[in-house]
N, C-alpha and C positions, 0 to 999 in steps of 0.2 A: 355319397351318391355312387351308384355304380357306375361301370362305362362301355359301350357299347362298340362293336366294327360294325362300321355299313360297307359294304362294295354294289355299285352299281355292275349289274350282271346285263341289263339290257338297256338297248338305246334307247335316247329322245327324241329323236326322230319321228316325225310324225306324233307329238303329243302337243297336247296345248301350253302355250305359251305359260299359264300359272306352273304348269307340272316342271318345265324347263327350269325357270328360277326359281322353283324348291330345291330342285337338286343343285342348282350353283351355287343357293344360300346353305345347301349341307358341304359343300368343298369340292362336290364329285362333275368334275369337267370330260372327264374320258370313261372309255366303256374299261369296266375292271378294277378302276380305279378305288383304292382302301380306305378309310380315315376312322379313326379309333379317336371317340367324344364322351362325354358327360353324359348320362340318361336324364337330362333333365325336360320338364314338360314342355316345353318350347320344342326343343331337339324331338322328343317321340311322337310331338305333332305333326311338324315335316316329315317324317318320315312315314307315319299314318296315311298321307296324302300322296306319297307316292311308291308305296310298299310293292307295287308290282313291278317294278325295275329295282330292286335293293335286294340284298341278301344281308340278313342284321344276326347278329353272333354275339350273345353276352363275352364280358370277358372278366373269368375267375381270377380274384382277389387275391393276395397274400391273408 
């Protein structure tokens, strides 16, 4: 499986309570903040659901 960087780029602030605990169930508690994971379909789910706060970066393999 590949793996993926998310950084959250924008606040939660003012978003709905589901959209907040996607993002604390992906890692990302502060604005900026990195976490490099698995692409697995659970993971690209959460992330589908709040892609307008995320910035997502494949990351090239050996």
């Amino acid at each position: 499986m590949s793996k993926i960087r998310i950084t959250q780029v924008r606040s939660a602030i003012n978003r709905p309570k589901r959209q907040k605990l996607t993002l604390e169930a992906l890692g990302l508690r502060k604005l900026n903040q990195t976490r490099e994971m698995e692409a697995s379909p659970q993971v690209l789910g959460m992330i589908e659901k709040v892609k307008h706060l995320l910035k997502v970066e494949e990351i090239k393999g050996k």
